[in-house]
Steps between C-alpha positions, in 0.01 A plus 500: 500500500640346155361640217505301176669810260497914501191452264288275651201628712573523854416195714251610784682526921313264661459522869699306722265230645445504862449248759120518637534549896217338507632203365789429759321656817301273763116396557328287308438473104166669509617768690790570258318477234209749611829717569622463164162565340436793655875670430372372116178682539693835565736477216627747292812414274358449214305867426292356176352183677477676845249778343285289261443162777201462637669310773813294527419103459779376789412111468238229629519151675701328765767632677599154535441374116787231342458643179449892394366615129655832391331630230584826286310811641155615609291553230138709494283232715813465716520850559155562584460194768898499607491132462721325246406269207069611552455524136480249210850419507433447899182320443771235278777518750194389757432220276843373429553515915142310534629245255805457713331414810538833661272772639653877440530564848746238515780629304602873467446707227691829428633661199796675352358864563255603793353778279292436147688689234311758269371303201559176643860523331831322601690606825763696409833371635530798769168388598542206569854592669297727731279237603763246525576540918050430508551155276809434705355578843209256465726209397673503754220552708309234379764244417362330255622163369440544158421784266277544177592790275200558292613644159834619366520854707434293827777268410741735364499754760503253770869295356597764336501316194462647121360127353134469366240350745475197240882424540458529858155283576529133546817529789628623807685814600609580863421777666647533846381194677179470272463309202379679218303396187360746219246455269245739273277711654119465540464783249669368252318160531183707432627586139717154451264256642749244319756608755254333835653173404887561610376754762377163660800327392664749694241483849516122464883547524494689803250225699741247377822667661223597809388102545145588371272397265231674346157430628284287245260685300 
């Protein structure tokens, strides 16, 4: 690996990414999923997040959904019921789905990491690396139509991308055969309540490119 000069720190060796076998192998969605869940569940590369987890938080809704939300990581509610987006910024994400005319069951939610990192801090790039086959395994599981990257670590570890989530909001990316469309995350809408307005700029965007409309309040 390139290193930028003799004195600069050392960049971390990040792990190859894998391919998911359960990703490519036969049966249905549910099936593969329950397979790649409970691989998840036993999970060890990453020693810090392996020994402090209550449990792993794999991912919720249909195996079957158009669009899937990848958040960030598990954080403490998320860790303790091993569901994903459960606490305040959830409870938002619920209402911003509600407002778009969907039910949570009907899309798929996942996030960047399957474990909650101590402190609620930032995955750190090797993290995220190590969890990368997971993320990759349930797209193309799932085979979503569209993707929502909730906040800038969703988006810039799923493109590979170094620009801000505000540069990146408001268009979309490809990812494979999905569409993809970032915006801020829940949690940050909880301390910028100025920034709802071009989160729904942004939802209203996707419905538009989907052929739907929101329902009427």
């Amino acid at each position: 690996m390139a290193r930028k000069s003799s004195s600069a720190a050392a960049l971390p060796e990040l792990p190859v990414v894998q391919v998911a076998p359960e990703a490519t192998q036969g049966g249905s969605r549910e099936s593969r999923l329950s397979a790649l869940a409970a691989r998840v569940a036993q999970c060890q590369r990453c020693q810090e997040l392996a020994s402090t987890r209550t449990q792993t938080v794999f991912g919720v809704g249909s195996p079957n959904a158009k669009v899937m939300f990848i958040g960030e990581a598990p954080g403490a509610d998320e860790d303790a019921t091993g569901e994903p987006f459960v606490g305040r910024a959830g409870q938002l994400l619920t209402k911003i789905i509600v407002a778009c005319g969907w039910t949570r069951e009907e899309i798929y939610i996942c996030n960047i990491l399957r474990c909650r990192p101590p402190g609620n801090r930032a995955p750190s790039l090797v993290e995220a690396r190590h969890c990368r086959e997971y993320l990759d395994g349930q797209i193309a599981i799932i085979q979503p139509e569209y993707i929502v990257c909730w906040g800038t670590t969703a988006a810039q570890n799923l493109l590979g991308s170094e620009e801000t989530i505000g540069k990146m909001r408001g268009r979309f990316f490809s990812h494979g055969k999905a569409k993809v469309l970032c915006t801020y995350h829940p949690s940050y809408l909880l301390r910028n309540p100025e920034a709802k307005k071009p989160v729904w700029e942004d939802m209203k965007l996707l419905l538009a490119d989907m052929g739907l409309t929101p329902p009427t309040p």
